[in-house]
CHARMM internal coordinates of N, CA and C (Angstrom, degrees):
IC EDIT
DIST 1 N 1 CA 1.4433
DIST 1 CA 1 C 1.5267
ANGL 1 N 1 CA 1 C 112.03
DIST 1 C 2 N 1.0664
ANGL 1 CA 1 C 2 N 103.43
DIHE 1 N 1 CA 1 C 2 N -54.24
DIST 2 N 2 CA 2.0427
ANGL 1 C 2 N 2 CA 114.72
DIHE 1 CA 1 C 2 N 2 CA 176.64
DIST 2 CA 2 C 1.8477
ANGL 2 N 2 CA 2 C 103.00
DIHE 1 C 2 N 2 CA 2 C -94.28
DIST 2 C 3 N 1.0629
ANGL 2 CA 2 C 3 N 84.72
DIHE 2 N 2 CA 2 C 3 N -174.76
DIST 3 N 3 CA 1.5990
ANGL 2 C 3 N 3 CA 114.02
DIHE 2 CA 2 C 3 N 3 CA -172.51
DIST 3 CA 3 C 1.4760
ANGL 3 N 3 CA 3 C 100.68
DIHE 2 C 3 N 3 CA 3 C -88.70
DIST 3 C 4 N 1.4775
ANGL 3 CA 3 C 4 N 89.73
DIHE 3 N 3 CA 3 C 4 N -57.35
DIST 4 N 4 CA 1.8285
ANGL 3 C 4 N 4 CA 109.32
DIHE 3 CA 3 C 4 N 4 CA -173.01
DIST 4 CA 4 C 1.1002
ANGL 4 N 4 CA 4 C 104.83
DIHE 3 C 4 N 4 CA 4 C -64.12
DIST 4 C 5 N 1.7163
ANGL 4 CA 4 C 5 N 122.69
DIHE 4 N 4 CA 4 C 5 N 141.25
DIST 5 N 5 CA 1.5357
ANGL 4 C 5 N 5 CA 130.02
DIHE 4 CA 4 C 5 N 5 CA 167.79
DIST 5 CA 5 C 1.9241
ANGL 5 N 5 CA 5 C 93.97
DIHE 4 C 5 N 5 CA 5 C -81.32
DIST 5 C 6 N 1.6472
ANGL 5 CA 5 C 6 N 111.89
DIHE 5 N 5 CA 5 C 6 N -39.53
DIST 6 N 6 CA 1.4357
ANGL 5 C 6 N 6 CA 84.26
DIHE 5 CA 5 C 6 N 6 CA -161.21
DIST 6 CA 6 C 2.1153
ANGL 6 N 6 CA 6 C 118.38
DIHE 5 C 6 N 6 CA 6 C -92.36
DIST 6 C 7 N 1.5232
ANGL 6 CA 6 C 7 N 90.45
DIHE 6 N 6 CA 6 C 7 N 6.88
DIST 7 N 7 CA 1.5978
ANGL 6 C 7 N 7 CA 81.70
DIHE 6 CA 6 C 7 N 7 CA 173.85
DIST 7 CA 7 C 1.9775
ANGL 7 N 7 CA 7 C 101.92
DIHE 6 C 7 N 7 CA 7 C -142.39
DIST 7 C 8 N 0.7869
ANGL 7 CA 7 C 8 N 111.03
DIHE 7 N 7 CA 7 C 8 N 138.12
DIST 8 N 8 CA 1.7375
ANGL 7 C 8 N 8 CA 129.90
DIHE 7 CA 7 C 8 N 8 CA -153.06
DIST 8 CA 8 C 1.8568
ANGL 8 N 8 CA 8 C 100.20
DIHE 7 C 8 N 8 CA 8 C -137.62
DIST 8 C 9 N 0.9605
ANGL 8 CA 8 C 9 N 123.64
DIHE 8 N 8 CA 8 C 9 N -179.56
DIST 9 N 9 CA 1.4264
ANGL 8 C 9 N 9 CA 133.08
DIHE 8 CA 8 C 9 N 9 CA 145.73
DIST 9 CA 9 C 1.6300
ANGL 9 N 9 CA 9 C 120.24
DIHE 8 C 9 N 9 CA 9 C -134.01
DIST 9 C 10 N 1.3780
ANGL 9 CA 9 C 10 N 121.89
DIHE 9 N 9 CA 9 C 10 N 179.42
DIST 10 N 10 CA 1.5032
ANGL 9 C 10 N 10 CA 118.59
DIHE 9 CA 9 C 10 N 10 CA -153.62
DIST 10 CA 10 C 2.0139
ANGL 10 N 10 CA 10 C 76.36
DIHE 9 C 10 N 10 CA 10 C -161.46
DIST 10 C 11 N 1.5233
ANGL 10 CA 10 C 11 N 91.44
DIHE 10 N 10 CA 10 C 11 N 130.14
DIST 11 N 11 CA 1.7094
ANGL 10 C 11 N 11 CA 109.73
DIHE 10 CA 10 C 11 N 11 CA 169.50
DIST 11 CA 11 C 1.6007
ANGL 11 N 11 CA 11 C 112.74
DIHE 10 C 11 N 11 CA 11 C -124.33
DIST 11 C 12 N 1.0875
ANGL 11 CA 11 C 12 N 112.01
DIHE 11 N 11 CA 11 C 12 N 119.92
DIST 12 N 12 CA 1.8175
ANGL 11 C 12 N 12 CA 136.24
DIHE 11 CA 11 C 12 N 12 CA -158.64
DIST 12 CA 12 C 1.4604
ANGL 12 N 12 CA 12 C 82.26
DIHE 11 C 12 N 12 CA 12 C -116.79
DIST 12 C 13 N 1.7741
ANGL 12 CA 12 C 13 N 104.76
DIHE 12 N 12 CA 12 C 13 N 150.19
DIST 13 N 13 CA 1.2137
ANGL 12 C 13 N 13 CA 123.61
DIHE 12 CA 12 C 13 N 13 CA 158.89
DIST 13 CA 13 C 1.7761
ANGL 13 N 13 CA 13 C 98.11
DIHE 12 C 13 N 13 CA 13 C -120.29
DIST 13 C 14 N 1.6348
ANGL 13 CA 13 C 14 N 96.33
DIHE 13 N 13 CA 13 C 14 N 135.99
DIST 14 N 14 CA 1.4211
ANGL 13 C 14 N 14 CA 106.68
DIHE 13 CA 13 C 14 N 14 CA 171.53
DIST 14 CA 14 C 1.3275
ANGL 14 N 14 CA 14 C 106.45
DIHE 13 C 14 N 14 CA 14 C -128.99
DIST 14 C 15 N 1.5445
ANGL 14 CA 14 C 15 N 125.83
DIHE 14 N 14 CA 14 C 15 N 131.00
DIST 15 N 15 CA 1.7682
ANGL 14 C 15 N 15 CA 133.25
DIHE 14 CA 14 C 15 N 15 CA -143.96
DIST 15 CA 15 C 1.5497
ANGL 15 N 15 CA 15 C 108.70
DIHE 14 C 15 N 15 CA 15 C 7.61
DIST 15 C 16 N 1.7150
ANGL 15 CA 15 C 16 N 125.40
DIHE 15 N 15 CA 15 C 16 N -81.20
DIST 16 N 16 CA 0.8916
ANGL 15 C 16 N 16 CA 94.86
DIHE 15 CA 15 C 16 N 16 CA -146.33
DIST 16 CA 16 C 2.3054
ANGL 16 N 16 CA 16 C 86.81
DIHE 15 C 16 N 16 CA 16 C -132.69
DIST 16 C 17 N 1.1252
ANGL 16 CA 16 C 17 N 91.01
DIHE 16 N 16 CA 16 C 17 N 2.07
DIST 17 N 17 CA 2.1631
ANGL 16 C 17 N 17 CA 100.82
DIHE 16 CA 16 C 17 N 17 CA 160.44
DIST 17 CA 17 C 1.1191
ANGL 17 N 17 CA 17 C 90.06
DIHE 16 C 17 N 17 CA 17 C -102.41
DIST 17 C 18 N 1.8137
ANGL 17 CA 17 C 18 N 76.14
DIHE 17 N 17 CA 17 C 18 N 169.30
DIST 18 N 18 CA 1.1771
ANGL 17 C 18 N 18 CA 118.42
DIHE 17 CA 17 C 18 N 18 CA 157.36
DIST 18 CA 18 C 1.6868
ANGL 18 N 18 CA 18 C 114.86
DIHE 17 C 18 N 18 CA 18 C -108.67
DIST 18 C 19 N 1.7821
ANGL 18 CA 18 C 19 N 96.86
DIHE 18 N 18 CA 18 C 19 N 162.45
DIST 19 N 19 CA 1.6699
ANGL 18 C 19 N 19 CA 113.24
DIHE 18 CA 18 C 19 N 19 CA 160.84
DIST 19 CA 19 C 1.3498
ANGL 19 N 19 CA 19 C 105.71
DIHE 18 C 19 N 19 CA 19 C -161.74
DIST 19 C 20 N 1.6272
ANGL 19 CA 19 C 20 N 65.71
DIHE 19 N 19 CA 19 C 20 N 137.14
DIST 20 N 20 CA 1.4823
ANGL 19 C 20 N 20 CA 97.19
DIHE 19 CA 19 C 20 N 20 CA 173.29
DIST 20 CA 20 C 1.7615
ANGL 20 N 20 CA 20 C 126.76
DIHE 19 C 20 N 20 CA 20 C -87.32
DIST 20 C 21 N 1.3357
ANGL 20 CA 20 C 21 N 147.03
DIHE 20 N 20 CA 20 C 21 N 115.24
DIST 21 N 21 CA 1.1109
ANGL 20 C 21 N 21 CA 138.52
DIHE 20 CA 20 C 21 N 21 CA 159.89
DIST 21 CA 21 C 1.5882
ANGL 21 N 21 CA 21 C 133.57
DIHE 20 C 21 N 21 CA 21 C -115.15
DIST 21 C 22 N 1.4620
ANGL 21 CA 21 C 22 N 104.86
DIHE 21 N 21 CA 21 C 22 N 151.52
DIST 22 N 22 CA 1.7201
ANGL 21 C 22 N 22 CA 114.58
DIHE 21 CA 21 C 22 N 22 CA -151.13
DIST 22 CA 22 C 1.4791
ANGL 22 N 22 CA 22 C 82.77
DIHE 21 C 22 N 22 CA 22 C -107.48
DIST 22 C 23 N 1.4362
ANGL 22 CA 22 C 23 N 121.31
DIHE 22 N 22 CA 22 C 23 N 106.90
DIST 23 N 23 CA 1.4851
ANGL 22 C 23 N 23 CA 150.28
DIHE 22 CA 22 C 23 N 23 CA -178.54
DIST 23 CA 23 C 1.4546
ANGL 23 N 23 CA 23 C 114.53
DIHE 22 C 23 N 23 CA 23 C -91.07
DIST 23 C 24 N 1.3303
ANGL 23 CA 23 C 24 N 107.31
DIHE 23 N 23 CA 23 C 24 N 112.38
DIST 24 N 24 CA 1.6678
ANGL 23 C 24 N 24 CA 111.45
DIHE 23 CA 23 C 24 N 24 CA 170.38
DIST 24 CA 24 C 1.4224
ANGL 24 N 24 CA 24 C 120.78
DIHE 23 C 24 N 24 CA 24 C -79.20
DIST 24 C 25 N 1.7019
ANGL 24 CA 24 C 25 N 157.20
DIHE 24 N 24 CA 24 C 25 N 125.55
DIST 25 N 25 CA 1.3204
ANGL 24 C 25 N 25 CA 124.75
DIHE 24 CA 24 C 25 N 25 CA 174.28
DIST 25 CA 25 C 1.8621
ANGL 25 N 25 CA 25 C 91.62
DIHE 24 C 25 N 25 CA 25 C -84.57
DIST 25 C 26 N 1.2281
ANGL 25 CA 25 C 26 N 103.51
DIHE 25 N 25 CA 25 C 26 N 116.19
DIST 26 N 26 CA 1.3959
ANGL 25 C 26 N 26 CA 98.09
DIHE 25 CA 25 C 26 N 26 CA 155.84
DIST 26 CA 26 C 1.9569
ANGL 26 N 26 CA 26 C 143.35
DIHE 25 C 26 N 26 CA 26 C -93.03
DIST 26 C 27 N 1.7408
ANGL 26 CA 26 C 27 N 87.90
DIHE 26 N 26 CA 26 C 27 N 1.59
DIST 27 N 27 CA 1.5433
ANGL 26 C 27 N 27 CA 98.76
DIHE 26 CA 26 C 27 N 27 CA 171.60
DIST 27 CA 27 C 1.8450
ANGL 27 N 27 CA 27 C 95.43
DIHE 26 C 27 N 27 CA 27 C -150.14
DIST 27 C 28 N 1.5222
ANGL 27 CA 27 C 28 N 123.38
DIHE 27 N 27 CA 27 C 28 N -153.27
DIST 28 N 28 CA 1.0313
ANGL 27 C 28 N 28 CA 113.72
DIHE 27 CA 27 C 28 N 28 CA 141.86
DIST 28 CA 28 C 1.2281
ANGL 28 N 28 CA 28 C 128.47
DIHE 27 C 28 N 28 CA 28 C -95.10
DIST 28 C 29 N 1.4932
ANGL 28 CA 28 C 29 N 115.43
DIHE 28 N 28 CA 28 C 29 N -11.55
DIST 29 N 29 CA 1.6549
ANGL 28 C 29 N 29 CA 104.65
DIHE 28 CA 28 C 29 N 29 CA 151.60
DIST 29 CA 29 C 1.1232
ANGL 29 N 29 CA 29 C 132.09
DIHE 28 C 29 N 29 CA 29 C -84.18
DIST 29 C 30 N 1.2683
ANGL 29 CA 29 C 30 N 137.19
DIHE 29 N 29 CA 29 C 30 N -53.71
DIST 30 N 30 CA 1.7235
ANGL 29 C 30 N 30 CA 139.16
DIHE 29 CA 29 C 30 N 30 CA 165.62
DIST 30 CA 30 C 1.2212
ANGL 30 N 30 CA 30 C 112.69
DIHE 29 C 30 N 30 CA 30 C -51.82
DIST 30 C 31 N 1.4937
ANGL 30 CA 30 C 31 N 120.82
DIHE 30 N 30 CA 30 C 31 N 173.67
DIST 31 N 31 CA 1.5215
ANGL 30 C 31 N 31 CA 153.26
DIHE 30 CA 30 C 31 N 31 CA -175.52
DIST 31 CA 31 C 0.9041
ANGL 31 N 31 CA 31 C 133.52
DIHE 30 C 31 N 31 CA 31 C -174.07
DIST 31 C 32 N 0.8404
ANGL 31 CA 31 C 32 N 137.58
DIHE 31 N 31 CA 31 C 32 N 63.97
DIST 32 N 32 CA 2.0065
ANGL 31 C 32 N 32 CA 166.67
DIHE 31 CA 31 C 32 N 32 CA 154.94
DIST 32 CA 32 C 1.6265
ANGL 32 N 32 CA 32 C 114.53
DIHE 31 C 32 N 32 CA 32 C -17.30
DIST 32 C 33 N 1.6790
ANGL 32 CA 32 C 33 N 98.18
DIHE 32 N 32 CA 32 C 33 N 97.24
DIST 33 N 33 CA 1.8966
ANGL 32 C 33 N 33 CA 99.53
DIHE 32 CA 32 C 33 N 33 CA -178.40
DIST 33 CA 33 C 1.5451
ANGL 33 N 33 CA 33 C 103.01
DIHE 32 C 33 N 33 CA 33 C -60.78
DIST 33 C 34 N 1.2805
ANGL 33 CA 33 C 34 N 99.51
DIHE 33 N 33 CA 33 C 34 N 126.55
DIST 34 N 34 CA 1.6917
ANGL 33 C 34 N 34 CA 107.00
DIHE 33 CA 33 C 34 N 34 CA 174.45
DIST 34 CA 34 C 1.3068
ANGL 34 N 34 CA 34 C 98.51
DIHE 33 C 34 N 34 CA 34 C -71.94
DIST 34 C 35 N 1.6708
ANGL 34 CA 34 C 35 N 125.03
DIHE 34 N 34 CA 34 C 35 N -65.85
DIST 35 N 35 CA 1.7015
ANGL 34 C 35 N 35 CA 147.06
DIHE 34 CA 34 C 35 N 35 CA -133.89
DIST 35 CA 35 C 1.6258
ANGL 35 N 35 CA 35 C 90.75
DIHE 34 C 35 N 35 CA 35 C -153.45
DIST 35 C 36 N 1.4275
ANGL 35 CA 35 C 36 N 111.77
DIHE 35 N 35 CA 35 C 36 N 137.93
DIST 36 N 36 CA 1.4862
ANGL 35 C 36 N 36 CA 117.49
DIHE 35 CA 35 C 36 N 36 CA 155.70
DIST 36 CA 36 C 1.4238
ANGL 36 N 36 CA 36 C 102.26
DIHE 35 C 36 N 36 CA 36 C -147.52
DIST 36 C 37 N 1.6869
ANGL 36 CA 36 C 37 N 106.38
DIHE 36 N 36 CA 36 C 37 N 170.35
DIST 37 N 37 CA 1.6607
ANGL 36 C 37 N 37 CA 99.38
DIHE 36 CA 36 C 37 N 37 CA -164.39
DIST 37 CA 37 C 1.3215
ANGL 37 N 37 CA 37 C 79.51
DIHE 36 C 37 N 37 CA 37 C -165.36
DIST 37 C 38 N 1.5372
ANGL 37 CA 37 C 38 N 126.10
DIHE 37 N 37 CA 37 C 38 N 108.37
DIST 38 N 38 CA 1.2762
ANGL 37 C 38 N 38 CA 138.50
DIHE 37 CA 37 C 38 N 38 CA 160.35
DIST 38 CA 38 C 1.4490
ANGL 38 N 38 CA 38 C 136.87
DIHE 37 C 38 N 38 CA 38 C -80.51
DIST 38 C 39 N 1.0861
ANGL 38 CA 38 C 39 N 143.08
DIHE 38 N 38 CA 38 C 39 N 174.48
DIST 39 N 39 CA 1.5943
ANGL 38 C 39 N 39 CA 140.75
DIHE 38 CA 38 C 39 N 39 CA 171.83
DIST 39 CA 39 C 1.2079
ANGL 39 N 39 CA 39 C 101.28
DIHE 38 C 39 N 39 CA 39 C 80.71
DIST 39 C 40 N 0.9831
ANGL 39 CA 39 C 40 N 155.65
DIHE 39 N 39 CA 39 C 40 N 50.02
DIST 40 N 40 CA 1.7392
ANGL 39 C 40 N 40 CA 160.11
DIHE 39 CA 39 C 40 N 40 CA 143.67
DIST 40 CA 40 C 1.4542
ANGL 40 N 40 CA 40 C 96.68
DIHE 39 C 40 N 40 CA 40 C -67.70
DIST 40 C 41 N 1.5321
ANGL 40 CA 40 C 41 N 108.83
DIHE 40 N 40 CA 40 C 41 N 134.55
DIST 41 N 41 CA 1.4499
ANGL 40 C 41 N 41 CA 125.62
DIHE 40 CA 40 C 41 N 41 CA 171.38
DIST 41 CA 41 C 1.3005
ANGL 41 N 41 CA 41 C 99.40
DIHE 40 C 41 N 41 CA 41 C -81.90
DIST 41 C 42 N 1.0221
ANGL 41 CA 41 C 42 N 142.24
DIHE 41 N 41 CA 41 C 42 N -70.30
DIST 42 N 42 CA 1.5996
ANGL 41 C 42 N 42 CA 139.82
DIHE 41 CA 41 C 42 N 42 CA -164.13
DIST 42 CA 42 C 1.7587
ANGL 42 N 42 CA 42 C 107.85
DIHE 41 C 42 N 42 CA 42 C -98.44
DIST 42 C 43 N 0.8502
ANGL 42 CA 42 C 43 N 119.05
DIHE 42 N 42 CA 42 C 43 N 146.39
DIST 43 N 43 CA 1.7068
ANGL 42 C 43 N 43 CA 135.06
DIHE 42 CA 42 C 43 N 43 CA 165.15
DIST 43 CA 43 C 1.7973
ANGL 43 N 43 CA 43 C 88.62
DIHE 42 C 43 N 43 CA 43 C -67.07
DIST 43 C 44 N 1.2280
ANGL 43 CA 43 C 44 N 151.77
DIHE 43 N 43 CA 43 C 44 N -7.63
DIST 44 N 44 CA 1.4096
ANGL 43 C 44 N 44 CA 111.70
DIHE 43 CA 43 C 44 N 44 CA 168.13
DIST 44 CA 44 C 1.6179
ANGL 44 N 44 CA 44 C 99.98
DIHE 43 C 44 N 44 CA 44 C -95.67
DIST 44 C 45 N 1.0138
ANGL 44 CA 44 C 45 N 128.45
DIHE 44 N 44 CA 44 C 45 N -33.40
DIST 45 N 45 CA 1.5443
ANGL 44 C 45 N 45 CA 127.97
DIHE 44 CA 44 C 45 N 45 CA 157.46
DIST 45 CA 45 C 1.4428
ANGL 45 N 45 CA 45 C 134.78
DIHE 44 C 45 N 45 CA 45 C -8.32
DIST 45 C 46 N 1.7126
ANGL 45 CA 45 C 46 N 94.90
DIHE 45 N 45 CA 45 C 46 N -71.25
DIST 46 N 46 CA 1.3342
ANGL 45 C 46 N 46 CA 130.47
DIHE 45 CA 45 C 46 N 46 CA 167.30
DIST 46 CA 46 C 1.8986
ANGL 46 N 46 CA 46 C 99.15
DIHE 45 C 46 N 46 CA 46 C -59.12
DIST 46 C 47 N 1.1478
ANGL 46 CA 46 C 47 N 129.62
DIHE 46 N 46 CA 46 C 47 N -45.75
DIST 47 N 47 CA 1.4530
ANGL 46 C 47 N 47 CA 128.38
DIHE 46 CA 46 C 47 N 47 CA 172.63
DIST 47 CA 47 C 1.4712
ANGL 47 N 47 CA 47 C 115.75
DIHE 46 C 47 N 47 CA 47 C -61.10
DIST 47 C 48 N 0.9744
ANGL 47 CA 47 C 48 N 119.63
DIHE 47 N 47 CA 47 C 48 N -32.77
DIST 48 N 48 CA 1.6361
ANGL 47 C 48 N 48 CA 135.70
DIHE 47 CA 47 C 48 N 48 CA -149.68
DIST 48 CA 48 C 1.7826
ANGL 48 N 48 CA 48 C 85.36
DIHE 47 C 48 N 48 CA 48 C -88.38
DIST 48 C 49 N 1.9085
ANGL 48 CA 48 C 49 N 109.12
DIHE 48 N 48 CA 48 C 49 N -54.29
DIST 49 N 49 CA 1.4307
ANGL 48 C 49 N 49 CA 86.14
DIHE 48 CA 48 C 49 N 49 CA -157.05
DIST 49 CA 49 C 1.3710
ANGL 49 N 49 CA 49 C 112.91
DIHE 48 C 49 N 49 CA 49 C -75.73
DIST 49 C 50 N 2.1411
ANGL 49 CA 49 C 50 N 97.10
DIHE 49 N 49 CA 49 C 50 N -26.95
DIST 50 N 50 CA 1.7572
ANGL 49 C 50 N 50 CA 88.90
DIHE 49 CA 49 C 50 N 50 CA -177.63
DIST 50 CA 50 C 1.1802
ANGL 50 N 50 CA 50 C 128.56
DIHE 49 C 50 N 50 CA 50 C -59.70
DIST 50 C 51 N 1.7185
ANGL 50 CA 50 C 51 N 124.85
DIHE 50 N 50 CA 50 C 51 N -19.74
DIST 51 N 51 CA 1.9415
ANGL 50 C 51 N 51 CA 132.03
DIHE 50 CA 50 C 51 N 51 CA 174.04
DIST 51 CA 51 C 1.3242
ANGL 51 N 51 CA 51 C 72.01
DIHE 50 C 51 N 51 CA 51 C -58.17
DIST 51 C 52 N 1.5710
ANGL 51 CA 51 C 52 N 142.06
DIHE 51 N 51 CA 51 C 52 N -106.03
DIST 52 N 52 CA 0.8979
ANGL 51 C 52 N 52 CA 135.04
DIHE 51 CA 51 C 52 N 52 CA -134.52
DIST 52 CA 52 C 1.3022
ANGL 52 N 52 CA 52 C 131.63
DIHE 51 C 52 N 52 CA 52 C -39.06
DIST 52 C 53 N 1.6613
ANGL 52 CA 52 C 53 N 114.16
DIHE 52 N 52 CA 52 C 53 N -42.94
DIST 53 N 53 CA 1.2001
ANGL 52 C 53 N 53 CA 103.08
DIHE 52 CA 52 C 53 N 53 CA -175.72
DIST 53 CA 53 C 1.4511
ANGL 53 N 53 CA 53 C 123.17
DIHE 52 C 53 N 53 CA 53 C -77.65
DIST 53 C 54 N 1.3548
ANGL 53 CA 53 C 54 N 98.47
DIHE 53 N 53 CA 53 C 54 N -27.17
DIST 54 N 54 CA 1.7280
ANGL 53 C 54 N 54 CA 109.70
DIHE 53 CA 53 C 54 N 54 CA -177.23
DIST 54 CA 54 C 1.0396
ANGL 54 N 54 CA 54 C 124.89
DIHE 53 C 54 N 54 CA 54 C -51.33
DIST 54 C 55 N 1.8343
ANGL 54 CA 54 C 55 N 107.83
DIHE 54 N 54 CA 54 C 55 N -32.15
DIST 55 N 55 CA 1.5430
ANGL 54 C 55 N 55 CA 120.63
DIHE 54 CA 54 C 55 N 55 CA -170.01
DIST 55 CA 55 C 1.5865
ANGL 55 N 55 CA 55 C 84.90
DIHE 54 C 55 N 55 CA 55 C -85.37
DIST 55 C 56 N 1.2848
ANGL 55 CA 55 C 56 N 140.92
DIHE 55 N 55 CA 55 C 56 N -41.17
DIST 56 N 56 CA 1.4393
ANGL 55 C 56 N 56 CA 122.02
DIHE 55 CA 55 C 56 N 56 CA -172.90
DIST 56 CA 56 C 1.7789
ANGL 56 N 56 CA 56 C 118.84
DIHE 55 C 56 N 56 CA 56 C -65.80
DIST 56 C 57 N 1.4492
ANGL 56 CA 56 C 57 N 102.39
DIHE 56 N 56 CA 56 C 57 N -33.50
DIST 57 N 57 CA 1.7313
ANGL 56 C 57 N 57 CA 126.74
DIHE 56 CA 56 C 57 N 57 CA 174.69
DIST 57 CA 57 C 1.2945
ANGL 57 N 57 CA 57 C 81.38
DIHE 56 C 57 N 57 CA 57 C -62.55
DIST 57 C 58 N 1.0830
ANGL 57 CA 57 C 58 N 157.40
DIHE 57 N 57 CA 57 C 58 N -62.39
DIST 58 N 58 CA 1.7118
ANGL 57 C 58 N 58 CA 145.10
DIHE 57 CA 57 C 58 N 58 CA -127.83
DIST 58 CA 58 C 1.4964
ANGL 58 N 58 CA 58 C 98.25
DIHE 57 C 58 N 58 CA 58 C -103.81
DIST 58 C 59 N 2.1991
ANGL 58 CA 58 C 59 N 132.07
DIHE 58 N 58 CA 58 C 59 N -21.23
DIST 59 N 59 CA 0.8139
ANGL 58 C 59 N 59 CA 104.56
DIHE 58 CA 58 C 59 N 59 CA -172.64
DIST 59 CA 59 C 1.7774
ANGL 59 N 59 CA 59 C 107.88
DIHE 58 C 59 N 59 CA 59 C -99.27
DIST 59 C 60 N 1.4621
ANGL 59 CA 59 C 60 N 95.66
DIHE 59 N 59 CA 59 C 60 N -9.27
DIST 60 N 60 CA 1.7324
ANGL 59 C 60 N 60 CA 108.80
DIHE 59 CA 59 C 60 N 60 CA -178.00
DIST 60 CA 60 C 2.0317
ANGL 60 N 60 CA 60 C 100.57
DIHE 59 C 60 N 60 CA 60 C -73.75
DIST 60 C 61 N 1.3263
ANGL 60 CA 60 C 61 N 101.07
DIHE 60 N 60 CA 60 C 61 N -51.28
DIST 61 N 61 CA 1.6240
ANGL 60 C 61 N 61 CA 108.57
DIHE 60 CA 60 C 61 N 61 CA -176.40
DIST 61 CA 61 C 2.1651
ANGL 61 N 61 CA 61 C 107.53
DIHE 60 C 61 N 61 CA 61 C -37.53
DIST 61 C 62 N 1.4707
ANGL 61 CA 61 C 62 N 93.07
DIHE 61 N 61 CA 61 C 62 N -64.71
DIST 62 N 62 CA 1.6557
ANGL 61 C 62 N 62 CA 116.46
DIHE 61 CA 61 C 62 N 62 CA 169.26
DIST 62 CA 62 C 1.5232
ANGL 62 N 62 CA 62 C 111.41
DIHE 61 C 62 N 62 CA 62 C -48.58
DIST 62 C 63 N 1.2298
ANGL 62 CA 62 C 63 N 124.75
DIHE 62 N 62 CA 62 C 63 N -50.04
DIST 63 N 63 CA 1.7211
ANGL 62 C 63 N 63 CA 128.40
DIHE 62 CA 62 C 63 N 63 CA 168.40
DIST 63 CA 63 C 1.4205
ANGL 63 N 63 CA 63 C 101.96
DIHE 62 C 63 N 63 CA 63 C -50.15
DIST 63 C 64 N 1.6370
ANGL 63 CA 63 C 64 N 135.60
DIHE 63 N 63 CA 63 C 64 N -56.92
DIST 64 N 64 CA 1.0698
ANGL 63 C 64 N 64 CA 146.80
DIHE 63 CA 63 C 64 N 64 CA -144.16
DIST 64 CA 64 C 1.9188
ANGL 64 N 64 CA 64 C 100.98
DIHE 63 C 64 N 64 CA 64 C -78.70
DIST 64 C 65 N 1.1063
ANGL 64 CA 64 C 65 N 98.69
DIHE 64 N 64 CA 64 C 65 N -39.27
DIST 65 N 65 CA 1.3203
ANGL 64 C 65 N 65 CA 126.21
DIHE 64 CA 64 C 65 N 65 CA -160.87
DIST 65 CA 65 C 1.4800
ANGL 65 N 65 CA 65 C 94.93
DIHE 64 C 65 N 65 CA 65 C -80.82
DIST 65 C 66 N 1.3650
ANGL 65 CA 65 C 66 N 146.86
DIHE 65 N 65 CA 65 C 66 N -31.07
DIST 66 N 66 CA 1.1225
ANGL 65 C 66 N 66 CA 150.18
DIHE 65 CA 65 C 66 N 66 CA -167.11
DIST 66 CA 66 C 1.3995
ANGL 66 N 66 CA 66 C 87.53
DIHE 65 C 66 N 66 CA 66 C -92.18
DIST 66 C 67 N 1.2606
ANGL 66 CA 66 C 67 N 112.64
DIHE 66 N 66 CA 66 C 67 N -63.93
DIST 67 N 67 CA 1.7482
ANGL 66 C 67 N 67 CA 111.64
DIHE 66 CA 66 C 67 N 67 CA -158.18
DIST 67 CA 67 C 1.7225
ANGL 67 N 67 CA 67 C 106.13
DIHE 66 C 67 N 67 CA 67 C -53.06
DIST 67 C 68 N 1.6486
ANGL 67 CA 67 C 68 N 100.43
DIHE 67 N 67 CA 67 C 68 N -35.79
DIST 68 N 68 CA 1.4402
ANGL 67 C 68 N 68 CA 97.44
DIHE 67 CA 67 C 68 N 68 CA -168.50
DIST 68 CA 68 C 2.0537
ANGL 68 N 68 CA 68 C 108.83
DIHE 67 C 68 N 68 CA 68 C -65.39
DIST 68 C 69 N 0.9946
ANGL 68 CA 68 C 69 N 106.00
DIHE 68 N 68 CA 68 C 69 N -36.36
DIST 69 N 69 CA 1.6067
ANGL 68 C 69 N 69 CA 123.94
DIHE 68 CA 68 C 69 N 69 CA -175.57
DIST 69 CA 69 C 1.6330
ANGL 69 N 69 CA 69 C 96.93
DIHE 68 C 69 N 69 CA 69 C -60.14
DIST 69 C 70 N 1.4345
ANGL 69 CA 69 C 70 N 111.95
DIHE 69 N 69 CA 69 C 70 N -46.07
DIST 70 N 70 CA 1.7206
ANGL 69 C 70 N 70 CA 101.78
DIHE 69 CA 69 C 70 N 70 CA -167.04
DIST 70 CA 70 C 1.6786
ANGL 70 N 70 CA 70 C 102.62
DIHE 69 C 70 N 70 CA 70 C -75.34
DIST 70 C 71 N 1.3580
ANGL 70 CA 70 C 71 N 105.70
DIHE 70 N 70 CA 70 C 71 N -6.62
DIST 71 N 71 CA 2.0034
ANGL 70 C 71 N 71 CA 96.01
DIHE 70 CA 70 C 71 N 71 CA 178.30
DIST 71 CA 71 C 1.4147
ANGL 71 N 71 CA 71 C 101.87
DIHE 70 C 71 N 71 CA 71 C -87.75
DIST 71 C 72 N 1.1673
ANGL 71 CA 71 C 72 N 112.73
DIHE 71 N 71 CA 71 C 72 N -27.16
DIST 72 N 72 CA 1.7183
ANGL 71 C 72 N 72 CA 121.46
DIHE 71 CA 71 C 72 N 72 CA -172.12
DIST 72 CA 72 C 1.8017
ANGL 72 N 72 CA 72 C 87.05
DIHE 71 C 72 N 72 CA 72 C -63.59
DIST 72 C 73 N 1.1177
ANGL 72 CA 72 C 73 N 132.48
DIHE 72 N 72 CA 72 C 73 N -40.08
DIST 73 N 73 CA 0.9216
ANGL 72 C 73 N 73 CA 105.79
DIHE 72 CA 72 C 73 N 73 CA -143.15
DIST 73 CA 73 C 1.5784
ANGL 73 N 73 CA 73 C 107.58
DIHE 72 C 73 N 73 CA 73 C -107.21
END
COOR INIT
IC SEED 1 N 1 CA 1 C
IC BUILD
C-alpha cells in the first residue's frame, strides 16, 4: 500500500463505519497506532483519507527527523 515498510495503514469495519488507522511496525511483532480517524461511510473514504494522511505523517515524521539529526550534530 505505502512506500514505507515501517508505517502502512489498516481499514476495519465496525457495524456499520469505517476506520481508518496509520500503523507503525515497531518490532516484527508489534504495531503501534500512530493516527486513527473513525466514522467513514464507505471503505473507499476510509482509503482516500488514510493515502492522504500517511503521505502527510511521512512528510512531518522526515521534517522531524532532519531537525532532530541537525541538534545531534
Amino acid at each position: 500500500m505505502s512506500i514505507s515498510k515501517k508505517y502502512d495503514f489498516q481499514i476495519s469495519e465496525e457495524k456499520d463505519t469505517w476506520r481508518a488507522d496509520i500503523v507503525r511496525r515497531a518490532s516484527s511483532k508489534k504495531t503501534v497506532i500512530s493516527k486513527t480517524q473513525a466514522g467513514f461511510k464507505s471503505e473507499a473514504d476510509a482509503v482516500e483519507w488514510a493515502k492522504k494522511e500517511l503521505a502527510l505523517f511521512l512528510q512531518k515524521q522526515s521534517a522531524r527527523n532532519k531537525r532532530q539529526a541537525e541538534k545531534r550534530s
